[in-house]
C-alpha positions as protocol buffer text, in pm:
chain_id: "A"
residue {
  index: 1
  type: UNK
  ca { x: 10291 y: 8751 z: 9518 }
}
residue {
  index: 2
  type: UNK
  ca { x: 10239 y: 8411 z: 9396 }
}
residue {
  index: 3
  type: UNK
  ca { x: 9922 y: 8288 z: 9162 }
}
residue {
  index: 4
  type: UNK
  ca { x: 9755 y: 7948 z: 9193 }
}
residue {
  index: 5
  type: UNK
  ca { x: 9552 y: 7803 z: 8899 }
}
residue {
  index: 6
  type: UNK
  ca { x: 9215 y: 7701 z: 9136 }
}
residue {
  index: 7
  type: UNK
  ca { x: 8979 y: 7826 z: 8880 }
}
residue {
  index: 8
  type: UNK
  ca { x: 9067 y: 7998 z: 8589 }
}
residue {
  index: 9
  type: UNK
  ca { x: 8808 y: 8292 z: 8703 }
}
residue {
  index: 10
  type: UNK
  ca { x: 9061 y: 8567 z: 8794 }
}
residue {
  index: 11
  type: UNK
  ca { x: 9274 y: 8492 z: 8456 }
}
residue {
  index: 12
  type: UNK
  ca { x: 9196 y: 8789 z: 8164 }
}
residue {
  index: 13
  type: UNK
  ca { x: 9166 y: 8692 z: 7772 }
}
residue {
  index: 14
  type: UNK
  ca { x: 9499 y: 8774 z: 7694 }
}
residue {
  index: 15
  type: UNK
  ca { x: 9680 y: 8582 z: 7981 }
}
residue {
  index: 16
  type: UNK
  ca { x: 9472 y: 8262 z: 7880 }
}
residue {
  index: 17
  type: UNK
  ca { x: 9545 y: 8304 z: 7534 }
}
residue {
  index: 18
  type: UNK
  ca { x: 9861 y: 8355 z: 7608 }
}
residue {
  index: 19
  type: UNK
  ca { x: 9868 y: 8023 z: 7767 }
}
residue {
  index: 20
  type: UNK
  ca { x: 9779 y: 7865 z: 7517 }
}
residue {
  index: 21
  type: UNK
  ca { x: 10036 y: 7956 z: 7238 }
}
residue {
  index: 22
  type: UNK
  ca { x: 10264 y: 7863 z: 7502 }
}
residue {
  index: 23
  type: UNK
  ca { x: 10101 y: 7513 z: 7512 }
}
residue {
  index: 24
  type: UNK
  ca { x: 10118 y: 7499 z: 7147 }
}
residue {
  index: 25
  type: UNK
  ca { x: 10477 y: 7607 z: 7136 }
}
residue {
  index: 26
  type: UNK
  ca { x: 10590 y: 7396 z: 7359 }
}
residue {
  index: 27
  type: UNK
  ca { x: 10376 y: 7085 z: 7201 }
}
residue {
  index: 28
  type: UNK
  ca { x: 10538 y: 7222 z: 6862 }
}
residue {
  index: 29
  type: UNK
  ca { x: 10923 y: 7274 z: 6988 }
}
residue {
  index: 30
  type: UNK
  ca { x: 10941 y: 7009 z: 7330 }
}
residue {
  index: 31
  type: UNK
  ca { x: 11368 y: 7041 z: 7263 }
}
residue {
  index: 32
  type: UNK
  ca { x: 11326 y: 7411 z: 7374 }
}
residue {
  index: 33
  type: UNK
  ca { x: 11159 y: 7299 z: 7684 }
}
residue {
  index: 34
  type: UNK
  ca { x: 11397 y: 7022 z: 7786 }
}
residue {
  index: 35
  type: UNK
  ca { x: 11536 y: 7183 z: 8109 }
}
residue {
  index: 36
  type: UNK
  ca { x: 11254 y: 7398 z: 8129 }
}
residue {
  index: 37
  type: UNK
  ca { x: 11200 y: 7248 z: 8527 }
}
residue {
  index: 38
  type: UNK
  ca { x: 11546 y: 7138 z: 8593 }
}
residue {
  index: 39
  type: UNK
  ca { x: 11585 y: 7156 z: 8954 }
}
residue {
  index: 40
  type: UNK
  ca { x: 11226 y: 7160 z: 9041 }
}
residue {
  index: 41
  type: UNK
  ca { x: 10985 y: 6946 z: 9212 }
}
residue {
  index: 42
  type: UNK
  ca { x: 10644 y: 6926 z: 9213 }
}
residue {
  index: 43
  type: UNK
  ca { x: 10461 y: 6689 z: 9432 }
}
residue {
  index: 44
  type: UNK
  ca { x: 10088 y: 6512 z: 9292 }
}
residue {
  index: 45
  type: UNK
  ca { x: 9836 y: 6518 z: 9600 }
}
residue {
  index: 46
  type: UNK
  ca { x: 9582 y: 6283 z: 9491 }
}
residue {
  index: 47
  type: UNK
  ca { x: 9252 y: 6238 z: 9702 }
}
residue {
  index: 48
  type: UNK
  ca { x: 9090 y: 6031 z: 9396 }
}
residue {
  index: 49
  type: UNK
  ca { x: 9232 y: 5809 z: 9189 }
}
residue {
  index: 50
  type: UNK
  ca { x: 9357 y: 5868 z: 8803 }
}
residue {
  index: 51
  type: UNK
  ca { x: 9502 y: 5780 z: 8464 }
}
residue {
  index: 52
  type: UNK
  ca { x: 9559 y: 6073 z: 8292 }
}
residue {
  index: 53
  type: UNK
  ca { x: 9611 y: 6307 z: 8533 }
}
residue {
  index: 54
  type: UNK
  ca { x: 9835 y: 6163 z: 8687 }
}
residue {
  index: 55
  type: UNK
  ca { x: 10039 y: 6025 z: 8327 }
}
residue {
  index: 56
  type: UNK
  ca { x: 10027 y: 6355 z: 8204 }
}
residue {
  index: 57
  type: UNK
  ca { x: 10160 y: 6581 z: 8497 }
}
residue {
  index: 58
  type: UNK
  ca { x: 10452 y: 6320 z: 8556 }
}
residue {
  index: 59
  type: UNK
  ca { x: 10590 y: 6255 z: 8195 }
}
residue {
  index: 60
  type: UNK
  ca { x: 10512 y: 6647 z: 8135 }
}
residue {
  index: 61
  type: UNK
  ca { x: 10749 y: 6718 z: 8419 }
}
residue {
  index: 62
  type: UNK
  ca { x: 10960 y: 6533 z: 8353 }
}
residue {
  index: 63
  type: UNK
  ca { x: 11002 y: 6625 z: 7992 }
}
residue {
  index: 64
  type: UNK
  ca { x: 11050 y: 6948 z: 8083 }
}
residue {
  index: 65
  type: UNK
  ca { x: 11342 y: 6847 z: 8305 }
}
residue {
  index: 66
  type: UNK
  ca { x: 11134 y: 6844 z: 8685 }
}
residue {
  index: 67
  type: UNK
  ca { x: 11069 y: 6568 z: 8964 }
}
residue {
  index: 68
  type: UNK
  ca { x: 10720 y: 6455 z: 9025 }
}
residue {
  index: 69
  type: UNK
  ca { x: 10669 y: 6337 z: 9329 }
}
residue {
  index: 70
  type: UNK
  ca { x: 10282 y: 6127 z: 9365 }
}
residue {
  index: 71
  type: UNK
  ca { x: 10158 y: 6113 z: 9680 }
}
residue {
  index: 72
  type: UNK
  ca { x: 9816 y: 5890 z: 9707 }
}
residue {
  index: 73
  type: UNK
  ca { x: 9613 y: 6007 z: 10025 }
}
residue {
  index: 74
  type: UNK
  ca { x: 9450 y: 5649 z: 10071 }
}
residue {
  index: 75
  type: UNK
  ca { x: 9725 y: 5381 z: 10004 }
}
residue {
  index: 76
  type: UNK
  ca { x: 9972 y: 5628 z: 10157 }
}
residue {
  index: 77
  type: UNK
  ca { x: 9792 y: 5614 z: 10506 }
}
residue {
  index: 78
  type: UNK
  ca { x: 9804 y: 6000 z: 10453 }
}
residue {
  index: 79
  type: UNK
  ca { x: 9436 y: 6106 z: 10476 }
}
residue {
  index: 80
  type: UNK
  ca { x: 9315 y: 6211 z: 10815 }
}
residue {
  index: 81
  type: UNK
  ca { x: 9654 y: 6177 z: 10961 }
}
residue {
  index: 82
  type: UNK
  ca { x: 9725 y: 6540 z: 10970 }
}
residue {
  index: 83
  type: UNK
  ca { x: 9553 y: 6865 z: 10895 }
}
residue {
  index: 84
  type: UNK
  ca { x: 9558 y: 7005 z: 10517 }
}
residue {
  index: 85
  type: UNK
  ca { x: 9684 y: 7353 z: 10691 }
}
residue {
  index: 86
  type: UNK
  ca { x: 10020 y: 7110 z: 10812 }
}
residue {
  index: 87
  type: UNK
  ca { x: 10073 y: 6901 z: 10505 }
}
residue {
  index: 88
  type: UNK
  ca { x: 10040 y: 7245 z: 10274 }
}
residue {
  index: 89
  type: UNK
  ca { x: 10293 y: 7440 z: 10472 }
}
residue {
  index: 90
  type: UNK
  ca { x: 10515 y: 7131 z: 10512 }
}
residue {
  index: 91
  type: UNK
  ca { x: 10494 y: 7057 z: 10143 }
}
residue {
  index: 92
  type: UNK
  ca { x: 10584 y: 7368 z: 10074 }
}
residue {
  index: 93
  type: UNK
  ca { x: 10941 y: 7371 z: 10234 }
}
residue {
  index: 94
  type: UNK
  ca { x: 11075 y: 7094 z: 9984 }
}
residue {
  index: 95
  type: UNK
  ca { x: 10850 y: 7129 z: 9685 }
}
residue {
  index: 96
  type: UNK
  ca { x: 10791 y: 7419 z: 9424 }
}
residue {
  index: 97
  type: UNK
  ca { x: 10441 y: 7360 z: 9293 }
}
residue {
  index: 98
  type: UNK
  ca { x: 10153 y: 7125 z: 9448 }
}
residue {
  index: 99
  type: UNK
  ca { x: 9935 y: 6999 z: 9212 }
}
residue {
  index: 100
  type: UNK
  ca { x: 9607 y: 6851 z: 9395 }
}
residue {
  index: 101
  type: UNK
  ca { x: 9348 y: 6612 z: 9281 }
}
residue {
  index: 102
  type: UNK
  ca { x: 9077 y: 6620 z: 9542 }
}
residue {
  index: 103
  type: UNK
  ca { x: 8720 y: 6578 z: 9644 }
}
residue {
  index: 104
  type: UNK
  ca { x: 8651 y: 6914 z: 9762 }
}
residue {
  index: 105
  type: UNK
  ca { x: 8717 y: 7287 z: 9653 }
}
residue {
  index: 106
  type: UNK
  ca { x: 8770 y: 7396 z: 10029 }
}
residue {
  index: 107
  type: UNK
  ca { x: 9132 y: 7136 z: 10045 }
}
residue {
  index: 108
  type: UNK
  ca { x: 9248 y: 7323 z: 9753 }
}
residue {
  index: 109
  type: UNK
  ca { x: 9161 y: 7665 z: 9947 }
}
residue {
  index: 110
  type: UNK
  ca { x: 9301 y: 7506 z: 10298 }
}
residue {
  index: 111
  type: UNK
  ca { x: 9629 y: 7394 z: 10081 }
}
residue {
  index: 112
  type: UNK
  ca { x: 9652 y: 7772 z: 9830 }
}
residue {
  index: 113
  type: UNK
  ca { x: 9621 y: 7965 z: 10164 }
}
residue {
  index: 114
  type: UNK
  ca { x: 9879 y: 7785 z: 10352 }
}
residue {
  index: 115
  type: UNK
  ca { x: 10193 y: 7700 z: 10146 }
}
residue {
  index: 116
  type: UNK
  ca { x: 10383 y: 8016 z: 9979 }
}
residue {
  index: 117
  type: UNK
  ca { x: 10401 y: 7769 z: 9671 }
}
residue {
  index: 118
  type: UNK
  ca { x: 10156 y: 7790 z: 9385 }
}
residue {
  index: 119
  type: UNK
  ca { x: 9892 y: 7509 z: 9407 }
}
residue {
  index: 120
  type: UNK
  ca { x: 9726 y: 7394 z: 9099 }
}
residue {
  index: 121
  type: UNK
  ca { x: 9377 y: 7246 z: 9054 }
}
residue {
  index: 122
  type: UNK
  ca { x: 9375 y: 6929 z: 8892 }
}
residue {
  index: 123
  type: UNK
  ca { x: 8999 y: 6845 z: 8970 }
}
residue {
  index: 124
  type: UNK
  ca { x: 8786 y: 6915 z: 9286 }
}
residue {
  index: 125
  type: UNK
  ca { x: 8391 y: 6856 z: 9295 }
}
residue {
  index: 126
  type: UNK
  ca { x: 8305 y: 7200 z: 9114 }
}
residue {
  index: 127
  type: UNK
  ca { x: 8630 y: 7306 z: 8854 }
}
residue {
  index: 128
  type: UNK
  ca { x: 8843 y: 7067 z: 8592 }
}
residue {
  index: 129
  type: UNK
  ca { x: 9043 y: 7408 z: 8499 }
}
residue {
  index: 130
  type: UNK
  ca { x: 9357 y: 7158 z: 8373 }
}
residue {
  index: 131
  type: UNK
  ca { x: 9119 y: 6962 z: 8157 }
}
residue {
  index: 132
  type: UNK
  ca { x: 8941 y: 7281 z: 8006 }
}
residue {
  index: 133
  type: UNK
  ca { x: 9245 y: 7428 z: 7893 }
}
residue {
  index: 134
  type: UNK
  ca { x: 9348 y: 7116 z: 7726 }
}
residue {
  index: 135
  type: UNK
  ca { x: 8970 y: 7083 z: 7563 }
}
residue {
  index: 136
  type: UNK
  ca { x: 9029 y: 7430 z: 7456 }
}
residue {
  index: 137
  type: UNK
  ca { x: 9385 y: 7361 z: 7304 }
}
residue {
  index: 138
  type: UNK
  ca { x: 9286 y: 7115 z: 7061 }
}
residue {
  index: 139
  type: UNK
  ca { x: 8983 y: 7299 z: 6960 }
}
residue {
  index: 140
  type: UNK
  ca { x: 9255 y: 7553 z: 6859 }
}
residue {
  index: 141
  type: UNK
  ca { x: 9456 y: 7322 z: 6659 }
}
residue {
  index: 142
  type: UNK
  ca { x: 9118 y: 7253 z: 6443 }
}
residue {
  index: 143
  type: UNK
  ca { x: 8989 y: 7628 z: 6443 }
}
residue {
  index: 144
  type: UNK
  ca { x: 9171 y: 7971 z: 6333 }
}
residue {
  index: 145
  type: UNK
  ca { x: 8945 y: 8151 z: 6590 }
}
residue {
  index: 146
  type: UNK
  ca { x: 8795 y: 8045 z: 6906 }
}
residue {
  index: 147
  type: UNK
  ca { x: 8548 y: 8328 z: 6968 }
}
residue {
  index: 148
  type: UNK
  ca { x: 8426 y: 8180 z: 6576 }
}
residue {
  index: 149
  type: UNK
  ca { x: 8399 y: 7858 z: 6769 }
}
residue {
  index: 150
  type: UNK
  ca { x: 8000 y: 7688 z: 6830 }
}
residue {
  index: 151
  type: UNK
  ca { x: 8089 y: 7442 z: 7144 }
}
residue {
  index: 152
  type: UNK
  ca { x: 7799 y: 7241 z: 7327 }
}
residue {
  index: 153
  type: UNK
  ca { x: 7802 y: 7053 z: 7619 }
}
residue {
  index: 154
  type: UNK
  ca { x: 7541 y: 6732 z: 7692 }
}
residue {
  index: 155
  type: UNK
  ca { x: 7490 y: 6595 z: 8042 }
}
residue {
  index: 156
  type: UNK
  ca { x: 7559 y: 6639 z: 8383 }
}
residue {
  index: 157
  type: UNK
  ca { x: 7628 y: 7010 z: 8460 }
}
residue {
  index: 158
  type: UNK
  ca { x: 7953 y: 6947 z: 8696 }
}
residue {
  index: 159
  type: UNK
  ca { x: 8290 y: 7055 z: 8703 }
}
residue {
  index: 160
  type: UNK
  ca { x: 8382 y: 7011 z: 8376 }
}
residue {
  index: 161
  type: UNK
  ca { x: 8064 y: 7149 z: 8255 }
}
residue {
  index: 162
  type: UNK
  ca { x: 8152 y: 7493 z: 8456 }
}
residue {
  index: 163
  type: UNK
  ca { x: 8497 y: 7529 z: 8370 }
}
residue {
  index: 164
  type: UNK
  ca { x: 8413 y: 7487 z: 8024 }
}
residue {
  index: 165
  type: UNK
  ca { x: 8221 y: 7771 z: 8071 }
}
residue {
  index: 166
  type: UNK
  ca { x: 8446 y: 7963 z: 8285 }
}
residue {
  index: 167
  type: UNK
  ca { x: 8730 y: 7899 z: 7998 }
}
residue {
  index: 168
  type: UNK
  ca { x: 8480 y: 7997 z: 7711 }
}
residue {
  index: 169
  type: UNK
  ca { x: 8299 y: 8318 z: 7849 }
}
residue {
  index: 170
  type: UNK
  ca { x: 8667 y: 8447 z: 7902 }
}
residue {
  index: 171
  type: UNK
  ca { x: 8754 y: 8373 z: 7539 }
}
residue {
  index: 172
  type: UNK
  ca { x: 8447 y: 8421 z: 7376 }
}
residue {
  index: 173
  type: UNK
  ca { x: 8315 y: 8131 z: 7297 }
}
residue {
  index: 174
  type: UNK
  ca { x: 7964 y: 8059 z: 7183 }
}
residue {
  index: 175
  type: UNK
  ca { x: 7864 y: 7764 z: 7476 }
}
residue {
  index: 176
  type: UNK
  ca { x: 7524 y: 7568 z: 7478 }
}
residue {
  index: 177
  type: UNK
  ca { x: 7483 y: 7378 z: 7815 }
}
residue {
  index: 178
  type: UNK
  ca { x: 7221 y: 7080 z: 7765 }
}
residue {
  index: 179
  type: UNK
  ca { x: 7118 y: 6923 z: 8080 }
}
residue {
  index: 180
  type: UNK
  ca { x: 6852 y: 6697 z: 8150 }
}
residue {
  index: 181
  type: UNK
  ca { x: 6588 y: 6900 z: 8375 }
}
residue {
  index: 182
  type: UNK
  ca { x: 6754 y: 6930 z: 8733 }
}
residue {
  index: 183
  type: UNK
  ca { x: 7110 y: 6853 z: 8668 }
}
residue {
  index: 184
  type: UNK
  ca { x: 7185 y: 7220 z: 8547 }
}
residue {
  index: 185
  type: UNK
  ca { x: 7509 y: 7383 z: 8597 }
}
residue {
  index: 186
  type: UNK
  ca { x: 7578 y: 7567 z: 8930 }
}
residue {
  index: 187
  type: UNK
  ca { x: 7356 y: 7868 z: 8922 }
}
residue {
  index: 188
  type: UNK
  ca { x: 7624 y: 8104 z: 9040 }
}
residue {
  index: 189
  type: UNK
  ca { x: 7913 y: 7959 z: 8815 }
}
residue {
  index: 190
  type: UNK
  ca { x: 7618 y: 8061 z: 8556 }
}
residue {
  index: 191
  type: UNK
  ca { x: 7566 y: 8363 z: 8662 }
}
residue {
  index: 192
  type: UNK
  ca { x: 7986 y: 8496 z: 8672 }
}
residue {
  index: 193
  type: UNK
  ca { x: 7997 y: 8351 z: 8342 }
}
residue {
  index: 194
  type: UNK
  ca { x: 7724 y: 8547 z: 8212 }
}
residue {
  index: 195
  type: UNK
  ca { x: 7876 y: 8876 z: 8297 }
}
residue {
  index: 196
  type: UNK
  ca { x: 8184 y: 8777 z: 8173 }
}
residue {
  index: 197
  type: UNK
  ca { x: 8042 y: 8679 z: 7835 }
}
residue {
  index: 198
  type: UNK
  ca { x: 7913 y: 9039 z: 7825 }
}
residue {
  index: 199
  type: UNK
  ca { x: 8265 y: 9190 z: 7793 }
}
residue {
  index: 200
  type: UNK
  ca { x: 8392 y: 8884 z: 7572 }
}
residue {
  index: 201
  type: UNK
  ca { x: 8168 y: 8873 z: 7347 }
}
residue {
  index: 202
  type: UNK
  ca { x: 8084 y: 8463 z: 7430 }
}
residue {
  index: 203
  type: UNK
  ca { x: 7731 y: 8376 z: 7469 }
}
residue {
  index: 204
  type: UNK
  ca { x: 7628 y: 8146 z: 7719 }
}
residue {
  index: 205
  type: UNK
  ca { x: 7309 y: 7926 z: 7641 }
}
residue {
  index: 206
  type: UNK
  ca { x: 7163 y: 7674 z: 7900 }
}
residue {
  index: 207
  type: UNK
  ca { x: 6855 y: 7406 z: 7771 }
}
residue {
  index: 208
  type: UNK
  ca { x: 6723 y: 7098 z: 7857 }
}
residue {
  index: 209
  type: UNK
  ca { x: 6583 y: 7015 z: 7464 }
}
residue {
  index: 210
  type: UNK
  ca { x: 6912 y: 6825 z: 7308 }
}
residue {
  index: 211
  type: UNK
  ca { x: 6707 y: 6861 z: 6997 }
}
residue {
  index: 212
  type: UNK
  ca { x: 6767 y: 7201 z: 7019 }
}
residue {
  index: 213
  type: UNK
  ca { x: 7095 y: 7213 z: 6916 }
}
residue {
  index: 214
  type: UNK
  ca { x: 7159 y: 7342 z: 6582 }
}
residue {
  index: 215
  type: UNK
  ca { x: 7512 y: 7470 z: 6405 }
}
residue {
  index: 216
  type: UNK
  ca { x: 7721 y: 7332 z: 6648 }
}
residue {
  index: 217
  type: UNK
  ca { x: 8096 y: 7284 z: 6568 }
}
residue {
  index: 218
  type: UNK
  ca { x: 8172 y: 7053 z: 6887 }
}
residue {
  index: 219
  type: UNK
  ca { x: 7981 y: 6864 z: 7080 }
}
residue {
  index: 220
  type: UNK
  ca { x: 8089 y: 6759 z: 7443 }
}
residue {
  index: 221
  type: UNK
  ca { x: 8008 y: 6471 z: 7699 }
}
residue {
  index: 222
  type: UNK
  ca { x: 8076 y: 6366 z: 8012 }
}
residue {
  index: 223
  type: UNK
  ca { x: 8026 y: 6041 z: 8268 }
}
residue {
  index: 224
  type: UNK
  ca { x: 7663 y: 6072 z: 8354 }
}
residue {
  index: 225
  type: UNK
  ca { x: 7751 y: 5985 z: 8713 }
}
residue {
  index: 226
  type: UNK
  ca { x: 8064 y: 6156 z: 8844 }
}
residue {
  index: 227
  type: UNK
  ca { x: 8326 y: 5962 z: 8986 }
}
residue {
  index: 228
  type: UNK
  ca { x: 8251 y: 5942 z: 9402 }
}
residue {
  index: 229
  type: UNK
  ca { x: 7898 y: 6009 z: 9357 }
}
residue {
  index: 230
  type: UNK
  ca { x: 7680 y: 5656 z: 9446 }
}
residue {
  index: 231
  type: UNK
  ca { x: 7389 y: 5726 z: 9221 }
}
residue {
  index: 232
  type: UNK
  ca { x: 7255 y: 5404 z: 9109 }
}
residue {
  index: 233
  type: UNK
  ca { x: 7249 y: 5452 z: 8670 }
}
residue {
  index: 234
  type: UNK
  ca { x: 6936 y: 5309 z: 8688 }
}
residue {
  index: 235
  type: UNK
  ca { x: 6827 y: 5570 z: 8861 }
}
residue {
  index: 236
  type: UNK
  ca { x: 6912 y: 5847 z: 8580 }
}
residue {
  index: 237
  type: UNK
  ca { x: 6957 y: 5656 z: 8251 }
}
residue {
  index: 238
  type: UNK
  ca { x: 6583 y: 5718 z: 8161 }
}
residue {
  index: 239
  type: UNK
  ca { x: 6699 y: 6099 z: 8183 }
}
residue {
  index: 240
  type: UNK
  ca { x: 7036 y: 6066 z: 8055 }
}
residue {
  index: 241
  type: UNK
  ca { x: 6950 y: 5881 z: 7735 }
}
residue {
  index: 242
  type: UNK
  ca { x: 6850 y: 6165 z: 7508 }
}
residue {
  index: 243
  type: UNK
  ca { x: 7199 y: 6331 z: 7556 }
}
residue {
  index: 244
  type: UNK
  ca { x: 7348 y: 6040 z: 7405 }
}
residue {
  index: 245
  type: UNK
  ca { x: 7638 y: 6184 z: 7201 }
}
residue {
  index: 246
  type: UNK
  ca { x: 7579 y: 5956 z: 6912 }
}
residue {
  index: 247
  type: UNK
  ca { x: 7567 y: 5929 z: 6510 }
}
residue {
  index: 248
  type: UNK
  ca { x: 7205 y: 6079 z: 6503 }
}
residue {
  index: 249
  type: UNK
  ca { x: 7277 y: 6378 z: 6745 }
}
residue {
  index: 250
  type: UNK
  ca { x: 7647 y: 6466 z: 6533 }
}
residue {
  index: 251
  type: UNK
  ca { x: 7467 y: 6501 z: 6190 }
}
residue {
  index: 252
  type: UNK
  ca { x: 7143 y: 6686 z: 6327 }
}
residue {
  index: 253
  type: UNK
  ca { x: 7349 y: 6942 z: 6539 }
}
residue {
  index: 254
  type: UNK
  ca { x: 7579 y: 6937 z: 6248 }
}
residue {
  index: 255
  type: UNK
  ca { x: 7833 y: 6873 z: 6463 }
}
residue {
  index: 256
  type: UNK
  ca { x: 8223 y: 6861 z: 6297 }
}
residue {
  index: 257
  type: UNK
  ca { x: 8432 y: 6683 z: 6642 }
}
residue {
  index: 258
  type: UNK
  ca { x: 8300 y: 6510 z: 6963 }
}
residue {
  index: 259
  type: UNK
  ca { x: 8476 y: 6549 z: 7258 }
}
residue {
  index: 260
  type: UNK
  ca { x: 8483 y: 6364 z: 7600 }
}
residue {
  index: 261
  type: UNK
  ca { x: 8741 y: 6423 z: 7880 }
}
residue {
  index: 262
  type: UNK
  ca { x: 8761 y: 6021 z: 7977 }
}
residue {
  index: 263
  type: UNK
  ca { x: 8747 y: 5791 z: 8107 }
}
residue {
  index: 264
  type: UNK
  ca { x: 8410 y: 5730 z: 7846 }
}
residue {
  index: 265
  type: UNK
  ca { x: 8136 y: 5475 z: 7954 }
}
residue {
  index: 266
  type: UNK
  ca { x: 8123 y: 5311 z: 7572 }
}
residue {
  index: 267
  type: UNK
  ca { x: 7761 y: 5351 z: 7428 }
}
residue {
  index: 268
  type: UNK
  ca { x: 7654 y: 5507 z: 7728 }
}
residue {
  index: 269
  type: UNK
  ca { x: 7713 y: 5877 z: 7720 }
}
residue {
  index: 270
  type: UNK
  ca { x: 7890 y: 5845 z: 7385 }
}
residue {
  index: 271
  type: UNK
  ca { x: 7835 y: 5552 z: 7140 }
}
residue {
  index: 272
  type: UNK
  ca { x: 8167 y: 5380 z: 7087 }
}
residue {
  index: 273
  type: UNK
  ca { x: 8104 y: 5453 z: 6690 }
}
residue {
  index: 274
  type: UNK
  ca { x: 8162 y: 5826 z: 6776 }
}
residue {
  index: 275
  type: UNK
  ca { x: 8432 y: 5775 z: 7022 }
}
residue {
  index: 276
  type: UNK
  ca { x: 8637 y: 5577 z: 6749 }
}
residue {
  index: 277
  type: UNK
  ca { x: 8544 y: 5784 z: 6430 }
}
residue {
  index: 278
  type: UNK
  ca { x: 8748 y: 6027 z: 6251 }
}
residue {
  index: 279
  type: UNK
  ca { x: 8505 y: 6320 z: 6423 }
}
residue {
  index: 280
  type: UNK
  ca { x: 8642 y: 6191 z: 6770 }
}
residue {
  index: 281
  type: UNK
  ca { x: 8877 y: 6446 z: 6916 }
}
residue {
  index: 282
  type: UNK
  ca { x: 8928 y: 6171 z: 7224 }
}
residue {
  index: 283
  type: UNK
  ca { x: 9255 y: 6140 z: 7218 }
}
residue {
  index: 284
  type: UNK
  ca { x: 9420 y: 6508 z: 7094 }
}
residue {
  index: 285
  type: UNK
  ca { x: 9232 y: 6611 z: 7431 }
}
residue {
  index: 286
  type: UNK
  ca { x: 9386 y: 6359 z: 7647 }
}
residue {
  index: 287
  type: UNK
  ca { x: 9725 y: 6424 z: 7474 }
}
residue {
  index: 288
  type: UNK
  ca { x: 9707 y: 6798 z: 7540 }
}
residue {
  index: 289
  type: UNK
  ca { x: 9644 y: 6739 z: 7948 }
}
residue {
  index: 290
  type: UNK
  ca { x: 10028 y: 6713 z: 7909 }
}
residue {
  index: 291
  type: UNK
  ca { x: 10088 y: 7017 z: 7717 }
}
residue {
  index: 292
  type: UNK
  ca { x: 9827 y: 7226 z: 7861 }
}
residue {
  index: 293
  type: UNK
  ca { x: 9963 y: 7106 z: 8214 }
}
residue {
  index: 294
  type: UNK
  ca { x: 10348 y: 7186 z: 8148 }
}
residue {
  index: 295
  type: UNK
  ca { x: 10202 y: 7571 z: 7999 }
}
residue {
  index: 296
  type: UNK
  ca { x: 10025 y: 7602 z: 8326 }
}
residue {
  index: 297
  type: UNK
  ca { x: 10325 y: 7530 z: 8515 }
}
residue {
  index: 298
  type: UNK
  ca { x: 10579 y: 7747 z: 8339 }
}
residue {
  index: 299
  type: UNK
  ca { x: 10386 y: 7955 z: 8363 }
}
residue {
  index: 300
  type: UNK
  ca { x: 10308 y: 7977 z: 8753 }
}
residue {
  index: 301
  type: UNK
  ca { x: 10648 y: 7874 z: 8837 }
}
residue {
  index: 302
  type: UNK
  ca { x: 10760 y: 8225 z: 8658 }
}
residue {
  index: 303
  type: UNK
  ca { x: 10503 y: 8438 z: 8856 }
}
residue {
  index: 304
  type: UNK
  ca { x: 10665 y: 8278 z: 9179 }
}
């Protein structure tokens, strides 16, 4: 029976651990992994554009010894021009993984439930389960434990938001959510994530008082205004501007790293002091898409 990696919510502790020792391994030892993929292609189905998505799954594969094959809906004349039931199944007769960037959960559910090849999540409207992993892998490289781990999150509550969450409550993770009042997380991402805290031992906070946060080892940011959406920043900086991951917000929440999956809107949602300090764990999380990616690959590629 073959696994996708949609959303990280039917994965236990010890398989996502296990993940990512394998990441670290592989980051550690790359010569091991040098024919890894040899002989195997995976193609890039990408409904929205991308830097390092896109950079990371192809120099990943082909580190690891594979063929990436990027296929851009929009320049590519492929959108519309045939149903995602058709492309999956045909994809799936010449590749051995899809890996899909796209604007909606239900393509990646159209494309998992008809190919017999395992289809990977690399961003829809409500999961970022690729990114998360890698957010989680370099929080590993600067902490023994993760369940010791104080992460909180400042912004918009989207899909990097919840599978931060999802990722954390499996590992146990203490998670703050701070949202400005009405752009909370998905209530019933919240709400699976809370029971699985429960058998984790994670804790799951949600606020809308930034000043709140106290003790926190990380703190996390995102684009106020996710990429697609046409909100006018106008419109939302009023409400946006206390979650400011800045200078003042590090030493009050006592913050040790700040974290941002890119691309970063400088001295918007993070100052550009932040982003370029020695705190700044920027660029070990964009680095790790790669090995996070190739894990998550080996990894389904052996289930199949």
């Amino acid at each position: 029976m073959k696994q996708d990696l949609l959303t990280f919510t039917n994965w236990s502790k010890d398989n996502l651990q296990a993940l990512l020792d394998s990441a670290l391994d592989i980051k550690a030892h790359p010569e091991k992994y040098a024919t890894a993929l040899a002989g195997k292609s995976i193609v890039g189905l990408f409904e929205k554009p991308s830097l390092r998505t896109r950079v990371s799954f192809d120099i990943g594969i082909n580190k690891l010894g594979g063929h990436f094959l990027y296929l851009d809906m929009e320049s590519g004349n492929l959108s519309g021009r045939e149903s995602g039931k058709d492309m999956a199944g045909n994809l799936g007769c010449w590749a051995d993984a899809i890996v899909a960037r796209v604007f909606k959960h239900s393509t990646l559910q159209t494309l998992s439930e008809n190919t017999h090849v395992p289809v990977i999540n690399a961003l829809c409207d409500l999961y970022h389960p690729c990114q998360a992993l890698a957010d989680y892998l370099a929080l590993a490289e600067k902490f023994d434990d993760l369940s010791s781990v104080h992460l909180a999150y400042l912004g918009d509550g989207n899909n990097v938001a919840h599978s931060l969450m999802i990722v954390g409550a499996i590992l146990g993770v203490k998670l703050t959510i701070a949202t400005p009042m009405g752009y909370e997380p998905d209530s019933s991402i919240v709400d699976w994530c809370q029971s699985a805290a429960q058998s984790s031992g994670s804790t799951l906070t949600l606020t809308n008082d930034v000043n709140s946060l106290k003790d926190v080892d990380a703190l996390y940011t995102d684009t106020w205004i996710s990429m697609g959406d046409s909100t006018p920043l106008e419109q939302i900086k009023n409400q946006f501007q206390p979650f400011q991951l800045n200078e003042t917000l590090m030493k009050q929440s006592g913050a040790q790293w700040a974290m941002h999956c890119q691309p970063a809107h400088r001295d918007l949602e993070i100052t550009s002091k932040v982003a370029d300090s020695e705190q700044s764990l920027l660029l070990l999380q964009a680095e790790n898409r790669m090995h996070a990616q190739n894990a998550i690959l080996l990894w389904l590629l052996a289930k199949n």
